[in-house]
C-alpha positions as CSV (number, residue, x, y, z in Angstrom):
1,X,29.3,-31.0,0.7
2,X,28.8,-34.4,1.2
3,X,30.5,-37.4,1.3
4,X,31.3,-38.1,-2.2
5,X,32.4,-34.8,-2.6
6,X,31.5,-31.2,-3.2
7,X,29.2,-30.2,-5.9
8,X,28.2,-27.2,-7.2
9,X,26.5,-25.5,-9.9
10,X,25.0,-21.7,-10.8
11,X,22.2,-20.7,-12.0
12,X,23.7,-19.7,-15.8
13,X,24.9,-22.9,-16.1
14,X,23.5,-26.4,-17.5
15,X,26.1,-28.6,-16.0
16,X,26.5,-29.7,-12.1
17,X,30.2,-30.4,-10.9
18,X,31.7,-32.6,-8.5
19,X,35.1,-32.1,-6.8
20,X,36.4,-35.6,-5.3
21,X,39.5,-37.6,-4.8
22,X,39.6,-38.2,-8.4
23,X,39.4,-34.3,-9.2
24,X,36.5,-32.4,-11.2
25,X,34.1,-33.8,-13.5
26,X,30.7,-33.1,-14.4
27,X,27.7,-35.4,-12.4
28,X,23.5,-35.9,-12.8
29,X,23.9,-34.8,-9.0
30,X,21.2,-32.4,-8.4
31,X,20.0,-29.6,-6.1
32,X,16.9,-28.3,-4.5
33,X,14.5,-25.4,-5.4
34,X,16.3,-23.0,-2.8
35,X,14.3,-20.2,-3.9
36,X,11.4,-20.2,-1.5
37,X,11.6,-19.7,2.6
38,X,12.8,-23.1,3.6
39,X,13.7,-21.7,7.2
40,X,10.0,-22.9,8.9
41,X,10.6,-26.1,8.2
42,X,14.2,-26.2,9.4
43,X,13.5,-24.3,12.4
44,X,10.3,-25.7,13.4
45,X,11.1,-29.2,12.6
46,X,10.2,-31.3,15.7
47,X,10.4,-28.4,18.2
48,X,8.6,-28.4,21.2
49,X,6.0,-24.8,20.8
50,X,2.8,-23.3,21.4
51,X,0.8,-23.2,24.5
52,X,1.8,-26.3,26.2
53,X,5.2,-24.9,25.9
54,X,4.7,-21.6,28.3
55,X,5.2,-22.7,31.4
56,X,8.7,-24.7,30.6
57,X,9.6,-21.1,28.9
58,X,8.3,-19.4,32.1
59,X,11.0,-21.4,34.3
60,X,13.9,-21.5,32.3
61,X,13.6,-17.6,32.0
62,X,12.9,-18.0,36.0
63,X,16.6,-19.5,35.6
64,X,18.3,-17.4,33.7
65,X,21.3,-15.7,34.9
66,X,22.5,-11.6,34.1
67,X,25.6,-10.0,34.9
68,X,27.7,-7.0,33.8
69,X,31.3,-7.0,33.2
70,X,33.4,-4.3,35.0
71,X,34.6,-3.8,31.0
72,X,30.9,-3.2,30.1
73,X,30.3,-7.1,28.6
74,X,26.8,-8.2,29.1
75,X,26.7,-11.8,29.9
76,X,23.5,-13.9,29.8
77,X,23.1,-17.7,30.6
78,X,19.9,-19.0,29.2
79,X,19.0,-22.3,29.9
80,X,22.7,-23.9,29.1
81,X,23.2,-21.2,26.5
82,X,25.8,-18.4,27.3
83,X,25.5,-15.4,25.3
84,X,27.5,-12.2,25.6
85,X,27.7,-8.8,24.3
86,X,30.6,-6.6,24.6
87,X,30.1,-2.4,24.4
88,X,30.2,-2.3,20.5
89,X,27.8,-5.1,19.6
90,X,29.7,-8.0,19.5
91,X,27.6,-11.1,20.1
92,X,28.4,-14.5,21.0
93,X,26.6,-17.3,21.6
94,X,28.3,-20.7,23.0
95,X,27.2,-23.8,24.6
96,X,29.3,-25.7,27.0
97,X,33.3,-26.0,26.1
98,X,32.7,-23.0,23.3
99,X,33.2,-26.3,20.6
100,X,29.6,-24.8,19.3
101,X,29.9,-20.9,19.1
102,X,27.9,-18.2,16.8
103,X,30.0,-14.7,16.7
104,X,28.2,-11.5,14.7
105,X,29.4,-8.4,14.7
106,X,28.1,-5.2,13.7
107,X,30.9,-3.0,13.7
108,X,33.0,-4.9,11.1
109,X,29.6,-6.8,9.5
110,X,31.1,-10.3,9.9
111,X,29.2,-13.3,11.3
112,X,30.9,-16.8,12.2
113,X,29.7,-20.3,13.3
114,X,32.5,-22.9,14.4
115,X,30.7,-26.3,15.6
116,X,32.8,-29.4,15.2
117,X,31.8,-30.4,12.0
118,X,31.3,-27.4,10.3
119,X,33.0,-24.2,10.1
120,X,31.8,-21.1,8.4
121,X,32.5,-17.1,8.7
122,X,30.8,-14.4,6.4
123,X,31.5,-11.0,5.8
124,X,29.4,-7.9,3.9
125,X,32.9,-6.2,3.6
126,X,34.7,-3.3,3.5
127,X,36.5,-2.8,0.0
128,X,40.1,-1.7,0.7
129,X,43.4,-1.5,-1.7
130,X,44.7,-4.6,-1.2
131,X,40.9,-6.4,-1.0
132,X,41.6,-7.8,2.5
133,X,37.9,-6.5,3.4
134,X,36.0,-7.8,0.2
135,X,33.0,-9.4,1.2
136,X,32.8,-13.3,1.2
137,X,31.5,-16.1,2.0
138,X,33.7,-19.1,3.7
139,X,32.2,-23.1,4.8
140,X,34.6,-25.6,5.9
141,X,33.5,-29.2,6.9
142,X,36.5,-31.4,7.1
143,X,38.9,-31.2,4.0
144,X,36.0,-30.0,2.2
145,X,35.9,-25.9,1.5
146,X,33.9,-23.4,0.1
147,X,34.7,-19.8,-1.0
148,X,32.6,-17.4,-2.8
149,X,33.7,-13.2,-2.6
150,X,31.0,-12.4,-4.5
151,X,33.0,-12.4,-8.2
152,X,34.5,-16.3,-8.2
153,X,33.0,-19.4,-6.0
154,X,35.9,-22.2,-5.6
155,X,35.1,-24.7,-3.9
156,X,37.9,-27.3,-2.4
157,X,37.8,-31.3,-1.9
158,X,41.0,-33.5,-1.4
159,X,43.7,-31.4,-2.8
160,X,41.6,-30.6,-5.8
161,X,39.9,-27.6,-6.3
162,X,37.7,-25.8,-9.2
163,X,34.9,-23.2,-9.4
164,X,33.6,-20.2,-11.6
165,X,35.2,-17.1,-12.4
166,X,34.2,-13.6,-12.6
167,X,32.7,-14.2,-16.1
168,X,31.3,-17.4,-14.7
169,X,32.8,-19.8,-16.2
170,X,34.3,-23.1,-14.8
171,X,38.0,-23.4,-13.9
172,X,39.8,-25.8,-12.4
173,X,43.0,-25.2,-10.2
């Protein structure tokens, strides 16, 4: 997703795609190696660590603020960071006016992330008749979307939309 549009490709297939105002046509876009462990890099990536970090550590855990909930919620403030935990594992994690907000839980095995710019939910799922608890995979950054359930990916860009199907091949909408 990115400002000229949404592309997309899969590993099966020779052609990248872009979705944008005009509708979908193929592009010489390309894509990144994802295959190795990028997450050092984005995690690490001008962040302040080691030993001269200890004693900043030291006094923001000095700071850090517990309580219990008369429903059982645990609550946590950690340095600005407010994270809570109700009795059957639901997690949350906000900063200030909950405009940036992480919710996992394990009971239904969904995770979400809603920031202003971005917002995304996932799902492992729980097949049911009607598929409502299919597992899936959901990003939305503006009018841009992106939904994959594991059998079609579709991604949507300015009332246009295409994707693969289940036997991976491209269709447009």
């Amino acid at each position: 997703m990115w400002y000229k549009g949404v592309s997309f490709t899969s590993e099966k297939c020779a052609l990248v795609y872009l979705v944008d105002q005009a509708g979908t046509r193929t592009t010489t876009d390309t894509f990144s190696d994802m295959s190795g462990d990028f997450s050092m890099p984005v995690f690490l990536s001008d962040s302040y660590f080691g030993p001269s970090a200890i004693d900043e550590c030291i006094q923001i855990l000095r700071g850090t603020q517990y309580w219990l909930t008369e429903e059982g919620v645990e609550n946590w403030i950690i340095n600005g960071i407010r994270i809570s935990q109700t009795a059957d594992g639901l997690v949350r994690v906000g900063r200030g006016t909950s405009k940036y907000q992480l919710r996992t839980s394990p009971s239904n095995g969904t995770a979400s992330l809603t920031t202003p710019f971005v917002h995304a939910t996932a799902s492992i799922g729980v097949p049911t008749p009607n598929n409502a608890g299919a597992p899936h995979l959901f990003v939305k950054r503006g009018e841009r979307r992106m939904h994959c359930d594991g059998k079609t990916f579709i991604v949507r860009n300015a009332g246009h939309s295409a994707g693969f199907d289940e036997l991976n091949q491209l269709k447009v909408y």
